[in-house]
PDB file of N, CA, C and O in Angstrom, chain B, residues numbered from 101:
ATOM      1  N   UNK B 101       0.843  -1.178   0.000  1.00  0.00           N
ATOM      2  CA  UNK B 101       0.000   0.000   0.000  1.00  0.00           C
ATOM      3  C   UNK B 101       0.890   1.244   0.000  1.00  0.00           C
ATOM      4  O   UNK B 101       1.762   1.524   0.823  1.00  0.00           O
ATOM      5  N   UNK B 102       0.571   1.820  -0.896  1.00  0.00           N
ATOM      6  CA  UNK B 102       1.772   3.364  -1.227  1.00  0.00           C
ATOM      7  C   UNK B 102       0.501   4.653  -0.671  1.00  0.00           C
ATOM      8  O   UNK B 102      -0.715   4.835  -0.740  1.00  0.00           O
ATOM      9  N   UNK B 103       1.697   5.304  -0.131  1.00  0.00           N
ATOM     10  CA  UNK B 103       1.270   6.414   0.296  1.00  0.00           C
ATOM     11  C   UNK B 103       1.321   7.618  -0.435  1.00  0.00           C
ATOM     12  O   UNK B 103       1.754   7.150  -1.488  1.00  0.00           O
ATOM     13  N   UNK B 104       1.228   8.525  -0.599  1.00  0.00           N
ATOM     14  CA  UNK B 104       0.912   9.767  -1.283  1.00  0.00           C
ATOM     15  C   UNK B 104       1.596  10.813  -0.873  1.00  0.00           C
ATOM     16  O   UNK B 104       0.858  11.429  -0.104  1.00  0.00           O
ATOM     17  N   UNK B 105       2.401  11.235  -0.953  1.00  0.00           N
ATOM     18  CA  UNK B 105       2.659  12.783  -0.070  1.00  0.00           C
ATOM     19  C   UNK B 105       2.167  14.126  -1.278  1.00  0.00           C
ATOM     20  O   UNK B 105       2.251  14.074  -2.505  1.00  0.00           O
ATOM     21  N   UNK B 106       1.804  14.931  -0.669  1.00  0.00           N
ATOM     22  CA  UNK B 106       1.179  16.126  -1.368  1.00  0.00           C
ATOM     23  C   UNK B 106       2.833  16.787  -2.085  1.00  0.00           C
ATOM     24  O   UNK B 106       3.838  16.897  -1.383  1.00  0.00           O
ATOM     25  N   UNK B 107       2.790  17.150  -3.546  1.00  0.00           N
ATOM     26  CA  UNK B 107       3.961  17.690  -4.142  1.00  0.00           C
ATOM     27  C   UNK B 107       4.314  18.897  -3.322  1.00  0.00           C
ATOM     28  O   UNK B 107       3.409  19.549  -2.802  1.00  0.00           O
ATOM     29  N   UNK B 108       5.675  19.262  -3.162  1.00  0.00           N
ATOM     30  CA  UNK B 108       5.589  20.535  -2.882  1.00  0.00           C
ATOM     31  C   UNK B 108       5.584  21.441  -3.611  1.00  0.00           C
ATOM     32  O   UNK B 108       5.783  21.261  -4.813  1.00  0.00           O
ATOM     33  N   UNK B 109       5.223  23.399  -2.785  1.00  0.00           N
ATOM     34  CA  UNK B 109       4.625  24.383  -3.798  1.00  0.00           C
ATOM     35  C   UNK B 109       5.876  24.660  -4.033  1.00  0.00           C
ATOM     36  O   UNK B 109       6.863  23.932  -4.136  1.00  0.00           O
ATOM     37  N   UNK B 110       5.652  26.432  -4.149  1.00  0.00           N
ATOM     38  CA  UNK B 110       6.658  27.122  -4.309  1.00  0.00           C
ATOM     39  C   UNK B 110       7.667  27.152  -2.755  1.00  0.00           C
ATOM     40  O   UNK B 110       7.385  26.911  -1.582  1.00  0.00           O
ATOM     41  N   UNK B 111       8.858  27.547  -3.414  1.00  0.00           N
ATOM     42  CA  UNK B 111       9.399  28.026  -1.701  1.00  0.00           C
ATOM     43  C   UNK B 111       9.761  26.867  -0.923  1.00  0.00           C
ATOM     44  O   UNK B 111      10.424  26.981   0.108  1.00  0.00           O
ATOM     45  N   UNK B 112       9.258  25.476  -1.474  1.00  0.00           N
ATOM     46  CA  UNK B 112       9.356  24.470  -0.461  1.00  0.00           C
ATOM     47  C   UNK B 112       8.385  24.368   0.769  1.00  0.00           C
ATOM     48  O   UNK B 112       8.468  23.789   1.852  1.00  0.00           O
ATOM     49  N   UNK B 113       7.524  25.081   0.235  1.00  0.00           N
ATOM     50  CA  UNK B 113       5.467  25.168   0.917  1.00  0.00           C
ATOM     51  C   UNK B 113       5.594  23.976   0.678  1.00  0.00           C
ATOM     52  O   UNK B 113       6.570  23.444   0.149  1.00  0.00           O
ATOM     53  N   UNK B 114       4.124  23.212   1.240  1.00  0.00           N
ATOM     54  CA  UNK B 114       3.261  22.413   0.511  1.00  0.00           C
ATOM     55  C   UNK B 114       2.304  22.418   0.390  1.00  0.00           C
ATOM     56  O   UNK B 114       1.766  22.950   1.361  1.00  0.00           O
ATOM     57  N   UNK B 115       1.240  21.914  -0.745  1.00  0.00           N
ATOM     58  CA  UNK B 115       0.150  22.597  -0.932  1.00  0.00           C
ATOM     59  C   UNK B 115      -1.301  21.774  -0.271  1.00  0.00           C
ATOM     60  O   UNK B 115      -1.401  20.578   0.000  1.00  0.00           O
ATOM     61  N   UNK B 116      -2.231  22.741  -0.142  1.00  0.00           N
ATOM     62  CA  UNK B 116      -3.345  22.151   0.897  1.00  0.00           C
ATOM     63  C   UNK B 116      -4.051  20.954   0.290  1.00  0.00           C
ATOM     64  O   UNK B 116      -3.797  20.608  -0.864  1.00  0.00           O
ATOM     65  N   UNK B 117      -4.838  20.383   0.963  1.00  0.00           N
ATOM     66  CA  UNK B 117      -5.264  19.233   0.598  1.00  0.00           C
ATOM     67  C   UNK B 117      -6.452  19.350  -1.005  1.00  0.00           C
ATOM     68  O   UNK B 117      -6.943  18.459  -1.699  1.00  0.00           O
ATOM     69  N   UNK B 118      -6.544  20.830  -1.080  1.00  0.00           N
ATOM     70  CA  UNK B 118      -7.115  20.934  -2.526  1.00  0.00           C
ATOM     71  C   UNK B 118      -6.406  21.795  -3.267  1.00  0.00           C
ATOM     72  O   UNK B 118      -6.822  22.820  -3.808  1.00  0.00           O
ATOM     73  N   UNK B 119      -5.245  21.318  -3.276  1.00  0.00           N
ATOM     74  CA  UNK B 119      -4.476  21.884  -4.229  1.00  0.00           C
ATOM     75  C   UNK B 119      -3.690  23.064  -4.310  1.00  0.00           C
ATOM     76  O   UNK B 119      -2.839  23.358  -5.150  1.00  0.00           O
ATOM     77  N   UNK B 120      -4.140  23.778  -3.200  1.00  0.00           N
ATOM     78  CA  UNK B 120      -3.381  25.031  -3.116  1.00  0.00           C
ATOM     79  C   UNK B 120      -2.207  25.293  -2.559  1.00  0.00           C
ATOM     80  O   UNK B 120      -1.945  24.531  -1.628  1.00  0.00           O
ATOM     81  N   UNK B 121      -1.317  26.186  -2.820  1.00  0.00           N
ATOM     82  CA  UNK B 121       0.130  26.362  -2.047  1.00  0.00           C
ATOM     83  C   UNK B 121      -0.509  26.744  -0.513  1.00  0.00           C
ATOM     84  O   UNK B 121      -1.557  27.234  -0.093  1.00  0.00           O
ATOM     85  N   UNK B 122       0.542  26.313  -0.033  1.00  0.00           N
ATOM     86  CA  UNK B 122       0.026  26.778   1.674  1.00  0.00           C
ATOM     87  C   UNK B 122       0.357  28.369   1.410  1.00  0.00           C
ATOM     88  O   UNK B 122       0.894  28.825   0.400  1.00  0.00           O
ATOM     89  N   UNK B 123      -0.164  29.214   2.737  1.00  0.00           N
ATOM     90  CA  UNK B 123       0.172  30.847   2.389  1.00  0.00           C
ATOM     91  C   UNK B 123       1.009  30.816   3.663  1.00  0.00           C
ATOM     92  O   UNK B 123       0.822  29.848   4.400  1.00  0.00           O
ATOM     93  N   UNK B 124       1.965  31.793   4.055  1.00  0.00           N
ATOM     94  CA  UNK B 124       3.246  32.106   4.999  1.00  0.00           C
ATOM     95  C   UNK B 124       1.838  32.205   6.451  1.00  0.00           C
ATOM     96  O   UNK B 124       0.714  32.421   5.996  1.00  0.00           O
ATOM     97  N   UNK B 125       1.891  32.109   7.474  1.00  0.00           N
ATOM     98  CA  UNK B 125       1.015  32.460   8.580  1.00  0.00           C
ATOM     99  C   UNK B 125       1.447  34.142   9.235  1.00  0.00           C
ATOM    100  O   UNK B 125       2.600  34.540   9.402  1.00  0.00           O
ATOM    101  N   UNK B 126       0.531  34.709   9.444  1.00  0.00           N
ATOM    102  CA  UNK B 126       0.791  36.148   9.439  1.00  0.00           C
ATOM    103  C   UNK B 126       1.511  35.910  11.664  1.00  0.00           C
ATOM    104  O   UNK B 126       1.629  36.859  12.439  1.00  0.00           O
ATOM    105  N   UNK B 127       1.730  34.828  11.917  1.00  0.00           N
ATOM    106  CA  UNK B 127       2.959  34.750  13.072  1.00  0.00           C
ATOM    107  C   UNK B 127       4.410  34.589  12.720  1.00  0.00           C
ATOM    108  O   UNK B 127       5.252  34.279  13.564  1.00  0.00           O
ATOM    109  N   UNK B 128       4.581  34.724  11.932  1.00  0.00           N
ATOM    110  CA  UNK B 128       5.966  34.446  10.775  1.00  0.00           C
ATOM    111  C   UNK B 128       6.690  35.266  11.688  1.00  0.00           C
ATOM    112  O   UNK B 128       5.879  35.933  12.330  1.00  0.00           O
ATOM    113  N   UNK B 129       7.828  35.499  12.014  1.00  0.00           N
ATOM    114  CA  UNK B 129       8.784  36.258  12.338  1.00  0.00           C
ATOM    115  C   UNK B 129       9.501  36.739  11.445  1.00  0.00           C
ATOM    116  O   UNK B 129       9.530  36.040  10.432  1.00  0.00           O
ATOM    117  N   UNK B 130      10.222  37.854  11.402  1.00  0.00           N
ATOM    118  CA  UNK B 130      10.798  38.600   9.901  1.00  0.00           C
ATOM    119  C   UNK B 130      12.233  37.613   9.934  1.00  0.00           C
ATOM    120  O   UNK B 130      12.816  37.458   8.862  1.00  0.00           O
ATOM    121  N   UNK B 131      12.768  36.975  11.137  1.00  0.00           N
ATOM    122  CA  UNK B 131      13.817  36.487  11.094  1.00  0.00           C
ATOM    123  C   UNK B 131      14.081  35.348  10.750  1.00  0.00           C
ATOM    124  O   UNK B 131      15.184  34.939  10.389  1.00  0.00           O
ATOM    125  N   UNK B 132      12.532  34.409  10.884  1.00  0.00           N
ATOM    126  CA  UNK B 132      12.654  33.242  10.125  1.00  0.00           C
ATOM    127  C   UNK B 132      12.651  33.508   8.920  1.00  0.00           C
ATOM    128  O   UNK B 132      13.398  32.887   8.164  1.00  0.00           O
ATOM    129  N   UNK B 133      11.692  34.632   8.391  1.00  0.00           N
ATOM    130  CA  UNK B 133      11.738  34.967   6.874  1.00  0.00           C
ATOM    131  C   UNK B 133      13.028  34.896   6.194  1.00  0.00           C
ATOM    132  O   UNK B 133      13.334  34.161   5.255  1.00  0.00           O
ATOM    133  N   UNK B 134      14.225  36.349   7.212  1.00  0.00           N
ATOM    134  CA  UNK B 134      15.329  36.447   6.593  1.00  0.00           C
ATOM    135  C   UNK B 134      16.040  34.968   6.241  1.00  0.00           C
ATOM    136  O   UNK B 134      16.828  34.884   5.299  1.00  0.00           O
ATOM    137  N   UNK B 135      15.687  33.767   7.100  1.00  0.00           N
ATOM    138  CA  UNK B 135      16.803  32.568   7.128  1.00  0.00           C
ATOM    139  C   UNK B 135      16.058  31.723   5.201  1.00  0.00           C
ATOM    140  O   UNK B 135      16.473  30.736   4.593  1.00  0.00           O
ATOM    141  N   UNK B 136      15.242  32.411   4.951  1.00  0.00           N
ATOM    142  CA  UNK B 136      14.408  32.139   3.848  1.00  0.00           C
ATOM    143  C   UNK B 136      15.271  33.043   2.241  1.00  0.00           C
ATOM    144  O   UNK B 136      15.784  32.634   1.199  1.00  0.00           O
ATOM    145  N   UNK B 137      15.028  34.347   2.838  1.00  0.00           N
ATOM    146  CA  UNK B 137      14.710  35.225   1.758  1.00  0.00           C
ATOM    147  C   UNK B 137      15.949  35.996   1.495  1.00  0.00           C
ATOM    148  O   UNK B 137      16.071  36.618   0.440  1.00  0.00           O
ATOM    149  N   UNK B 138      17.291  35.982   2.812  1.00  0.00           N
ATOM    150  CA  UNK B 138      18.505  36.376   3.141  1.00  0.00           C
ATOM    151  C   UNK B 138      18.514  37.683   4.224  1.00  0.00           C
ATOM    152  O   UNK B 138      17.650  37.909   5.071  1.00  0.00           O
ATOM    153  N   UNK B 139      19.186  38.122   4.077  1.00  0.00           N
ATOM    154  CA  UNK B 139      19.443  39.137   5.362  1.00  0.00           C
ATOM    155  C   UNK B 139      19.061  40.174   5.394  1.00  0.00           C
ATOM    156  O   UNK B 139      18.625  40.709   6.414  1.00  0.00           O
ATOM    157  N   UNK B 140      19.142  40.742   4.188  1.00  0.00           N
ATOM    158  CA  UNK B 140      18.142  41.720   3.478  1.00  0.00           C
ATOM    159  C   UNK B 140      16.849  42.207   3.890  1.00  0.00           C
ATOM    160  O   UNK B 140      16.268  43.250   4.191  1.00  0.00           O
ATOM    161  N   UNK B 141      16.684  41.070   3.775  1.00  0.00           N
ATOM    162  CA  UNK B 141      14.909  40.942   4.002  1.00  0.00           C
ATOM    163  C   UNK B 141      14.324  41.835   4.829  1.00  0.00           C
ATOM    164  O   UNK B 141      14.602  41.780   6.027  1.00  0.00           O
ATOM    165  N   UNK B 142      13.399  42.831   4.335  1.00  0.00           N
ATOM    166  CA  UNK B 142      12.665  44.304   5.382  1.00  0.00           C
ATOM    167  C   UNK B 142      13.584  44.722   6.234  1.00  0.00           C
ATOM    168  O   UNK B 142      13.403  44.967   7.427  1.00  0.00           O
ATOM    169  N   UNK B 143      14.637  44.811   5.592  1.00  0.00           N
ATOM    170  CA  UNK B 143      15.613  45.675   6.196  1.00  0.00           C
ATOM    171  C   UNK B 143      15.558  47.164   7.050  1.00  0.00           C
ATOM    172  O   UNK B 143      15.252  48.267   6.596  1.00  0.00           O
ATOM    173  N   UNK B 144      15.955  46.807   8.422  1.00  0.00           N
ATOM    174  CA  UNK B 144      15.148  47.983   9.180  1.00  0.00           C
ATOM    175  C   UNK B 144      14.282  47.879   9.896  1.00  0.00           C
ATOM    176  O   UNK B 144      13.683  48.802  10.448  1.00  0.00           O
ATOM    177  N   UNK B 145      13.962  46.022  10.056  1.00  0.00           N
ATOM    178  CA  UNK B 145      12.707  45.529  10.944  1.00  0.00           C
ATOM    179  C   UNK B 145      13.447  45.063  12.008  1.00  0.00           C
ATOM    180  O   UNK B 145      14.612  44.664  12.029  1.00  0.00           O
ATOM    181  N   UNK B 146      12.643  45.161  12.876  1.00  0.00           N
ATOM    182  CA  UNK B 146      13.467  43.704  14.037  1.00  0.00           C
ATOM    183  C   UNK B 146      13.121  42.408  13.176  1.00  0.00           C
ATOM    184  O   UNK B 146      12.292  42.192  12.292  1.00  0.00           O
ATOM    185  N   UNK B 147      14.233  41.526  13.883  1.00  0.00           N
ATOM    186  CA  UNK B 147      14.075  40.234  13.524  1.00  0.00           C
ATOM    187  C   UNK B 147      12.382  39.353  14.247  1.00  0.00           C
ATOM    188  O   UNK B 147      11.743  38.383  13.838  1.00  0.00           O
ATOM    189  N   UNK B 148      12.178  40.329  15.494  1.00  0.00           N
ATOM    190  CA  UNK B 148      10.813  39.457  16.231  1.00  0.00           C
ATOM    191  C   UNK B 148       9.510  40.348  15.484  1.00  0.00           C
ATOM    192  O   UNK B 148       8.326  40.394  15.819  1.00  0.00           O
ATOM    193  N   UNK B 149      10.044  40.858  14.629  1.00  0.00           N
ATOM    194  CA  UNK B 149       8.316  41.512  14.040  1.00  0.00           C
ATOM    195  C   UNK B 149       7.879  40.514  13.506  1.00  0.00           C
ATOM    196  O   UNK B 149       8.742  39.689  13.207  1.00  0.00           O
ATOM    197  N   UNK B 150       6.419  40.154  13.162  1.00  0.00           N
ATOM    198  CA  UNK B 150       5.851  39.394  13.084  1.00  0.00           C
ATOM    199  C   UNK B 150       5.272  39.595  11.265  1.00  0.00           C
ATOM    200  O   UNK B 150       5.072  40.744  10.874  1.00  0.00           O
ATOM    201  N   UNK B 151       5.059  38.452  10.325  1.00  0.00           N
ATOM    202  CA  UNK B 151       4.949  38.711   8.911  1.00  0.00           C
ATOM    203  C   UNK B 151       3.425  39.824   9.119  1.00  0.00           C
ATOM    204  O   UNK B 151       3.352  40.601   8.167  1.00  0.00           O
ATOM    205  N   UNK B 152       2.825  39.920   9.655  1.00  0.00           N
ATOM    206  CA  UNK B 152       1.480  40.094   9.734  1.00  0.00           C
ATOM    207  C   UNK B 152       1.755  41.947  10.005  1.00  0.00           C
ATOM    208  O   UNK B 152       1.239  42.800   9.283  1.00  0.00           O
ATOM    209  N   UNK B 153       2.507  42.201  10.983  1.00  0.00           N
ATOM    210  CA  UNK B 153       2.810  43.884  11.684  1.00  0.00           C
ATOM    211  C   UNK B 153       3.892  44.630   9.745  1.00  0.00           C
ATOM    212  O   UNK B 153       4.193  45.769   9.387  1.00  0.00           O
ATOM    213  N   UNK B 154       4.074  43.411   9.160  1.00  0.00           N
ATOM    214  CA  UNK B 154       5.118  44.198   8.559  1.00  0.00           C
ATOM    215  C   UNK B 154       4.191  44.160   7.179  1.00  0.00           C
ATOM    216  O   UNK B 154       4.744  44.700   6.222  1.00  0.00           O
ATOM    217  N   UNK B 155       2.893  43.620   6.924  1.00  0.00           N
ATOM    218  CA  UNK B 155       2.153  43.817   5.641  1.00  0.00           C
ATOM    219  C   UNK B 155       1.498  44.688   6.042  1.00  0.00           C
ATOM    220  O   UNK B 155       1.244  45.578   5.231  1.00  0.00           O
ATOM    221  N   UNK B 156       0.964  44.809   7.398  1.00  0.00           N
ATOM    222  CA  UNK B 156       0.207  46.310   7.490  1.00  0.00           C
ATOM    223  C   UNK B 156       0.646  47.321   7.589  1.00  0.00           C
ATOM    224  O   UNK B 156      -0.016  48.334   7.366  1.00  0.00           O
ATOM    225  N   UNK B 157       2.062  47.341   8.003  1.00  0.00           N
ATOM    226  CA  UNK B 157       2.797  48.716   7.807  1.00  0.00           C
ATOM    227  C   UNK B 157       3.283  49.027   6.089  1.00  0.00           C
ATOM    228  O   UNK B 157       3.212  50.163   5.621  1.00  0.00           O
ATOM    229  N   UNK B 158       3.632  48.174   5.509  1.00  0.00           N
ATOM    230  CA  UNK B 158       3.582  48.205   3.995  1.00  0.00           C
ATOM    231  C   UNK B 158       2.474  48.585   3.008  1.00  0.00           C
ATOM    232  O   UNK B 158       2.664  49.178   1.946  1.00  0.00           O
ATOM    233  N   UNK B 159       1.198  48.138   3.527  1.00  0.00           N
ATOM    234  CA  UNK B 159       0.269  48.173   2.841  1.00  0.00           C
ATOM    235  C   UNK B 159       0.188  47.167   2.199  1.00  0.00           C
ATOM    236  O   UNK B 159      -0.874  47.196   1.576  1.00  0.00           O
ATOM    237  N   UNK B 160       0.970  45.902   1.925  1.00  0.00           N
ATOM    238  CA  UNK B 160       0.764  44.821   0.997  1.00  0.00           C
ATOM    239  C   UNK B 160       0.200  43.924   1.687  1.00  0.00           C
ATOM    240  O   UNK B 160      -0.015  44.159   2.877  1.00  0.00           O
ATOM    241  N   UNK B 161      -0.220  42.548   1.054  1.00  0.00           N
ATOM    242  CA  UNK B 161      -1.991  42.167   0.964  1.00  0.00           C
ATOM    243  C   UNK B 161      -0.919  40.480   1.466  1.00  0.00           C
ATOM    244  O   UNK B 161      -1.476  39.883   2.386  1.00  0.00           O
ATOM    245  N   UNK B 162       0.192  39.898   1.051  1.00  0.00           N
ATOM    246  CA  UNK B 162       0.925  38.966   1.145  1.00  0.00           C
ATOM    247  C   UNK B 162       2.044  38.721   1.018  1.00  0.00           C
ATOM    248  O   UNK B 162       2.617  39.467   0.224  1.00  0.00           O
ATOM    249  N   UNK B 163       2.802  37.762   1.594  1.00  0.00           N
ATOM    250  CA  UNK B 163       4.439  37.778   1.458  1.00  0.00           C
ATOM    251  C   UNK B 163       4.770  37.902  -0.375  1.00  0.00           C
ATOM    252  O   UNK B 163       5.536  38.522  -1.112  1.00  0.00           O
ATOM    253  N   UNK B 164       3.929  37.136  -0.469  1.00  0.00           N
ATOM    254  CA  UNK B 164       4.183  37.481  -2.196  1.00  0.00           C
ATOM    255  C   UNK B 164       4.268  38.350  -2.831  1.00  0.00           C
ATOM    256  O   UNK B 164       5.030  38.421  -3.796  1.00  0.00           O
ATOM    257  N   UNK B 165       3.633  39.087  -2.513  1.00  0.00           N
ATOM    258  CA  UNK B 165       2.968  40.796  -3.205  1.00  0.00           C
ATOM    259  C   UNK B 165       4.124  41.565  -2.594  1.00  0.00           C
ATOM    260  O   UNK B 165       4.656  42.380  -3.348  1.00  0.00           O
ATOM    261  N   UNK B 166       4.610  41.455  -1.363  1.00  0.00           N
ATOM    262  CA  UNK B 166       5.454  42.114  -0.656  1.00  0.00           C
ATOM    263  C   UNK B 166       7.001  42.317  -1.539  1.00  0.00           C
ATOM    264  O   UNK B 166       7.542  43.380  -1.846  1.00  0.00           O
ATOM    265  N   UNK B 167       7.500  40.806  -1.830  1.00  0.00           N
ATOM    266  CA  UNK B 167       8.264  40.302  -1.904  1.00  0.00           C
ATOM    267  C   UNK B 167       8.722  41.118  -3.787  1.00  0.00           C
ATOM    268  O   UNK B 167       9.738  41.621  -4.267  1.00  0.00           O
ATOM    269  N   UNK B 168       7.529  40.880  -4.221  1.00  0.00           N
ATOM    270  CA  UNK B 168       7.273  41.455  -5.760  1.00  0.00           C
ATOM    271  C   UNK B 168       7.558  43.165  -5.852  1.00  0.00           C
ATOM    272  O   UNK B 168       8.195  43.655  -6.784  1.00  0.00           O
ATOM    273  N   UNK B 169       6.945  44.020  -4.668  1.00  0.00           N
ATOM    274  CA  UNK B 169       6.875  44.755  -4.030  1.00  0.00           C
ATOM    275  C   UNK B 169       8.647  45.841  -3.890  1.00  0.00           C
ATOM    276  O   UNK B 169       8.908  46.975  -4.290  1.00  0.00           O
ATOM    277  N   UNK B 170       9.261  45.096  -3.357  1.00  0.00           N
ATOM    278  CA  UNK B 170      10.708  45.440  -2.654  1.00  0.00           C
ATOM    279  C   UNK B 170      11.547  45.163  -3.807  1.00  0.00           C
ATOM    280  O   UNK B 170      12.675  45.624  -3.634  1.00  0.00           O
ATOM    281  N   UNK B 171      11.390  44.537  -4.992  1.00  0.00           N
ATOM    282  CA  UNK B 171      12.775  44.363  -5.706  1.00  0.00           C
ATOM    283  C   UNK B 171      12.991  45.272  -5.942  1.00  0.00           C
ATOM    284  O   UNK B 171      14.041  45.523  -6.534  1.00  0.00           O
TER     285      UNK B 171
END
Protein backbone atom coordinates (compact mmCIF):
# COMPACT_ATOMS: atom_id res chain seq x y z
CA UNK A 1 0.00 0.00 0.00
CA UNK A 2 1.77 3.36 -1.23
CA UNK A 3 1.27 6.41 0.30
CA UNK A 4 0.91 9.77 -1.28
CA UNK A 5 2.66 12.78 -0.07
CA UNK A 6 1.18 16.13 -1.37
CA UNK A 7 3.96 17.69 -4.14
CA UNK A 8 5.59 20.54 -2.88
CA UNK A 9 4.62 24.38 -3.80
CA UNK A 10 6.66 27.12 -4.31
CA UNK A 11 9.40 28.03 -1.70
CA UNK A 12 9.36 24.47 -0.46
CA UNK A 13 5.47 25.17 0.92
CA UNK A 14 3.26 22.41 0.51
CA UNK A 15 0.15 22.60 -0.93
CA UNK A 16 -3.34 22.15 0.90
CA UNK A 17 -5.26 19.23 0.60
CA UNK A 18 -7.12 20.93 -2.53
CA UNK A 19 -4.48 21.88 -4.23
CA UNK A 20 -3.38 25.03 -3.12
CA UNK A 21 0.13 26.36 -2.05
CA UNK A 22 0.03 26.78 1.67
CA UNK A 23 0.17 30.85 2.39
CA UNK A 24 3.25 32.11 5.00
CA UNK A 25 1.02 32.46 8.58
CA UNK A 26 0.79 36.15 9.44
CA UNK A 27 2.96 34.75 13.07
CA UNK A 28 5.97 34.45 10.78
CA UNK A 29 8.78 36.26 12.34
CA UNK A 30 10.80 38.60 9.90
CA UNK A 31 13.82 36.49 11.09
CA UNK A 32 12.65 33.24 10.12
CA UNK A 33 11.74 34.97 6.87
CA UNK A 34 15.33 36.45 6.59
CA UNK A 35 16.80 32.57 7.13
CA UNK A 36 14.41 32.14 3.85
CA UNK A 37 14.71 35.23 1.76
CA UNK A 38 18.51 36.38 3.14
CA UNK A 39 19.44 39.14 5.36
CA UNK A 40 18.14 41.72 3.48
CA UNK A 41 14.91 40.94 4.00
CA UNK A 42 12.67 44.30 5.38
CA UNK A 43 15.61 45.68 6.20
CA UNK A 44 15.15 47.98 9.18
CA UNK A 45 12.71 45.53 10.94
CA UNK A 46 13.47 43.70 14.04
CA UNK A 47 14.08 40.23 13.52
CA UNK A 48 10.81 39.46 16.23
CA UNK A 49 8.32 41.51 14.04
CA UNK A 50 5.85 39.39 13.08
CA UNK A 51 4.95 38.71 8.91
CA UNK A 52 1.48 40.09 9.73
CA UNK A 53 2.81 43.88 11.68
CA UNK A 54 5.12 44.20 8.56
CA UNK A 55 2.15 43.82 5.64
CA UNK A 56 0.21 46.31 7.49
CA UNK A 57 2.80 48.72 7.81
CA UNK A 58 3.58 48.21 3.99
CA UNK A 59 0.27 48.17 2.84
CA UNK A 60 0.76 44.82 1.00
CA UNK A 61 -1.99 42.17 0.96
CA UNK A 62 0.93 38.97 1.15
CA UNK A 63 4.44 37.78 1.46
CA UNK A 64 4.18 37.48 -2.20
CA UNK A 65 2.97 40.80 -3.20
CA UNK A 66 5.45 42.11 -0.66
CA UNK A 67 8.26 40.30 -1.90
CA UNK A 68 7.27 41.46 -5.76
CA UNK A 69 6.88 44.75 -4.03
CA UNK A 70 10.71 45.44 -2.65
CA UNK A 71 12.77 44.36 -5.71
Amino acid sequence: MSTKHPQPGLDGRHRDADGRISQKHGNTQVGTLRDAYGEDFAAGCRSDMKLSTLLDRTGELSLSQYLKGSR
